[in-house]
C-alpha positions in Angstrom: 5.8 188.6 85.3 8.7 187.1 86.9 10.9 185.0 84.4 11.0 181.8 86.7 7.2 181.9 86.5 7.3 182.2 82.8 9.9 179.4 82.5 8.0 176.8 84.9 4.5 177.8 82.7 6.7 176.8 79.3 7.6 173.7 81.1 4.5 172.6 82.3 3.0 173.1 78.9 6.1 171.0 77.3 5.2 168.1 79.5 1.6 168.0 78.9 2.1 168.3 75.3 4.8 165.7 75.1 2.4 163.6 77.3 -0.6 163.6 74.7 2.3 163.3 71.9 3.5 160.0 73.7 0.3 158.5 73.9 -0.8 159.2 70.9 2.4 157.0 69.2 1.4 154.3 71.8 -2.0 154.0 70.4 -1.2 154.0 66.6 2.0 151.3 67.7 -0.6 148.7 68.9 -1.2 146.0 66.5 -4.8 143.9 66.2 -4.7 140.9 67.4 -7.4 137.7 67.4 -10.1 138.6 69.5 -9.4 142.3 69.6 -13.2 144.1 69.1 -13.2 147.4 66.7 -16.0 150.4 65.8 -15.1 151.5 62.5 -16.4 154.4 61.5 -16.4 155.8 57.3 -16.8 159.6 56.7 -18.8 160.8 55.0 -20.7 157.5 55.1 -22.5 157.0 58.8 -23.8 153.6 57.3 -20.7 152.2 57.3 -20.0 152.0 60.9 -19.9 149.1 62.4 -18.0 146.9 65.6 -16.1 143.7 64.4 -14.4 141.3 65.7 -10.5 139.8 64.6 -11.1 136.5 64.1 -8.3 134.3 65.3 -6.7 134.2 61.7 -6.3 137.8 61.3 -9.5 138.7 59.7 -12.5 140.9 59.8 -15.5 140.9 57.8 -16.6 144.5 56.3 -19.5 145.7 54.2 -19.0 145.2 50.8 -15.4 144.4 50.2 -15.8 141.1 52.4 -13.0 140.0 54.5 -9.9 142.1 55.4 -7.1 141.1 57.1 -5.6 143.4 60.2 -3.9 141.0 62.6 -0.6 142.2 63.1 -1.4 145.9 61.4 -1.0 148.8 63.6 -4.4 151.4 63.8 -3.2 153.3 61.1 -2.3 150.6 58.2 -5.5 148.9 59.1 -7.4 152.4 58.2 -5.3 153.0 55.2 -6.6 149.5 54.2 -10.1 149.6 54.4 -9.9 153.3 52.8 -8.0 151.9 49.9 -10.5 148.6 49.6 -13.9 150.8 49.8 -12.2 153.1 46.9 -10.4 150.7 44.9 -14.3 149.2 44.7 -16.3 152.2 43.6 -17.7 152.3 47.0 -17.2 155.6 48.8 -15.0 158.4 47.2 -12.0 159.9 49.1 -13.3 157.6 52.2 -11.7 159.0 55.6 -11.7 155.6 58.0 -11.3 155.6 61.8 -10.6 152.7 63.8 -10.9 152.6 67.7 -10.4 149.5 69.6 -13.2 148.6 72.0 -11.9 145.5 73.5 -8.4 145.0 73.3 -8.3 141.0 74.2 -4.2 141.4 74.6 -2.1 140.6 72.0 0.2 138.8 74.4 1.3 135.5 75.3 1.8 134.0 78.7 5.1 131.8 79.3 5.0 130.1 82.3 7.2 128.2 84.6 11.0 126.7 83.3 12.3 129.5 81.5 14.5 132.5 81.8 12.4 135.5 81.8 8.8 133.8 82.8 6.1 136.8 81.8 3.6 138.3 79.1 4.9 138.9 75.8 3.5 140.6 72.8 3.3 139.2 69.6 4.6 141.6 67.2 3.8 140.3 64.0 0.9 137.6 63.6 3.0 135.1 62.5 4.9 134.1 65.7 5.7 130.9 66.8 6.4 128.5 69.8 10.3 128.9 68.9 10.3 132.4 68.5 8.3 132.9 71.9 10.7 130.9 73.6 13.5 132.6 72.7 12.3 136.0 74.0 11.4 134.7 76.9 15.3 133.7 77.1 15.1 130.1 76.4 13.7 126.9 78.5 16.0 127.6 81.7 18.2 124.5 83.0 15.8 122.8 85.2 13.1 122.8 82.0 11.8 120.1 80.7 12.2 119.4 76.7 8.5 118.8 76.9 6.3 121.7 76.6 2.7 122.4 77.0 0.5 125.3 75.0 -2.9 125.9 75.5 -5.4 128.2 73.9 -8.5 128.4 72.1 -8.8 127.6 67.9 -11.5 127.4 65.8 -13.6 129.0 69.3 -12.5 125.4 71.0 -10.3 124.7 73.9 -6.4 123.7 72.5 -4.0 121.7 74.3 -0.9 120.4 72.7 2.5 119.1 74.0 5.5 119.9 71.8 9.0 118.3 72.4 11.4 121.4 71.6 14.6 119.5 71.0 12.7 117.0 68.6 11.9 120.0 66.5 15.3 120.4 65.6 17.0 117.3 66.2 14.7 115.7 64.2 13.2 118.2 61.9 9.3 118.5 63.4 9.3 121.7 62.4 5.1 121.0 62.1 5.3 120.9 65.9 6.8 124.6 65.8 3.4 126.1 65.3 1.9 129.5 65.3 1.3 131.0 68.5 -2.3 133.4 69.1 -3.3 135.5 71.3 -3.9 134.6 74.4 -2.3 131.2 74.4 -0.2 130.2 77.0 3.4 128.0 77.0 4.0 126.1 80.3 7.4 124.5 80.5 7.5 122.2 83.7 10.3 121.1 86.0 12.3 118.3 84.2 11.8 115.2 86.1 14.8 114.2 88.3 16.6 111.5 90.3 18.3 111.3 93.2 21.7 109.6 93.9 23.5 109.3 97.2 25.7 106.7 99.6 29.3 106.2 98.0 29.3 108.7 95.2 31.4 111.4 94.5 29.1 113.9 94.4 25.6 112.9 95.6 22.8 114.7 95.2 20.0 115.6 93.2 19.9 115.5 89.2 18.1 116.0 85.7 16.8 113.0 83.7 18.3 113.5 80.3 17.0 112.0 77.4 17.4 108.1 77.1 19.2 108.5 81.0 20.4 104.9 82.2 21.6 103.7 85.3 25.3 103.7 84.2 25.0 107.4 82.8 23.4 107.8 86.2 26.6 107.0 88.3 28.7 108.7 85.7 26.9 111.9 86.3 27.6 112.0 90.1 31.1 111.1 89.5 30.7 107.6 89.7 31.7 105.0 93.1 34.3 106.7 96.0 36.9 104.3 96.7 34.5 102.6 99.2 31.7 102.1 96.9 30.8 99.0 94.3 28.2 99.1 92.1 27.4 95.8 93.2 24.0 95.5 95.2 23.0 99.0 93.5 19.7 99.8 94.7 17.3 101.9 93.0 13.9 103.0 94.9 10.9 103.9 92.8 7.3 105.1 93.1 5.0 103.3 92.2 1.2 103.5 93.0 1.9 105.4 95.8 4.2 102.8 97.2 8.0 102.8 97.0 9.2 99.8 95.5 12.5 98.4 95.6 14.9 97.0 92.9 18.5 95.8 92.3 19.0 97.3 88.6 20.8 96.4 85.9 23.6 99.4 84.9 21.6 99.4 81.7 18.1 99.9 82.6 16.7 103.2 82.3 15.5 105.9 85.0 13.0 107.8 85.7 11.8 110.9 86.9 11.8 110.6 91.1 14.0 107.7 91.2 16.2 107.4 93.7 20.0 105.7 93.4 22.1 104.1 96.3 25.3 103.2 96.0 26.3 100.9 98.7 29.7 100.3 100.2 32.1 97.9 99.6 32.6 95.1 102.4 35.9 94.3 100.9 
């Protein structure tokens, strides 16, 4: 046989082999997650077999030795688990358990919208949360808003909670830094902005920062050109649907869509 022929049928069997060897570790990396649905199956006891489902906090419920935990194990150490549970009990000798996963709900979490790398991510342990998230999707991006938005299901209920990330360190909430499950997702909006223009140095468009006032306002665009006064400022606000006009005070605070002008002098 020629030797190239030889050489391309070693190949070819390489590849497959590495092929069914790759997929293999893929399967026993995945880790259970809430939701996920499982056929376990005992030999040599047939009785034992059985579908379950992860319940949101990481447990299942197995013939006689109750409630196991598996959220956050791979395939293998959830096997290893049960096997040691049903002998530890008396219950089967030398048990050989096999774990397939028949509905994989996705152990991932959506982030949405203001951030750095927007996309699904997995949660590799089961006790993730918001902050940690976050930071692999690379952070809330500049246009973000400190206010955030997860939803999900708990307790088999619809969840919906607003978290203000900076107040969870400023301020130490770290009870607003809360577990994340599967299938929740993070939204983080647009900040709200305001708009500045006439005689300014650099007018334009701009973020709302916490406790922004008008006089932080003008600072922010550089304040007045030569030709400007901050007399007869007028601000221009939404409100009903209608745009209403006022003469602010330096000191009164802005809001998201407000708009700045900056008149000129007439002297």
């Amino acid at each position: 046989m020629n030797c190239n022929i030889i050489l391309r049928i070693f190949l070819l069997i390489g590849l497959v082999t590495f092929g069914i060897s790759s997929r293999g570790e893929e399967s026993n990396d995945y880790r259970l997650g809430a939701g996920d649905i499982i056929h376990i199956t005992v030999f040599p006891n047939p009785d034992l077999a059985t579908d379950v489902r992860v319940s949101e906090s990481g447990f299942i419920s197995y013939p006689m030795i109750g409630k196991v935990k598996v959220g956050g194990l791979t395939l293998d150490a959830a096997q290893q688990k049960i096997a040691h549970l049903l002998e530890a009990g008396g219950f089967v000798h030398d048990p050989q358990v096999n774990i397939v996963p028949t509905k994989i709900q996705g152990n991932q979490v959506s982030v949405l919208g203001q951030v750095s790398k927007p996309g699904l991510y997995p949660l590799d342990t089961f006790d993730m949360k918001v902050s940690s998230i976050l930071a692999e999707a690379g952070g809330i991006s500049e246009n973000g808003a400190d206010l955030i938005i997860l939803v999900g299901t708990r307790d088999g209920k619809p969840y919906r909670k607003e978290i203000d990330v900076p107040e969870m360190f400023i301020n130490h909430m770290t009870g607003d830094d809360i577990l994340v499950r599967a299938g929740d997702v993070i939204f983080v909006r647009r900040a709200p902005m305001f708009y500045i223009y006439g005689e300014v140095q650099r007018p334009g468009m701009y973020r709302v920062e916490r406790n922004m006032n008008v006089m932080r306002a003008l600072a922010e665009a550089g304040g007045p050109t030569q030709k400007g006064t901050v007399r007869g400022l007028k601000l221009y606000r939404d409100k009903s649907g209608k745009t209403e006009e006022l003469t602010p005070d330096i000191t009164a605070p802005l809001q998201g869509n407000d708009v700045l002008y900056v008149e000129e002098s007439l002297f």
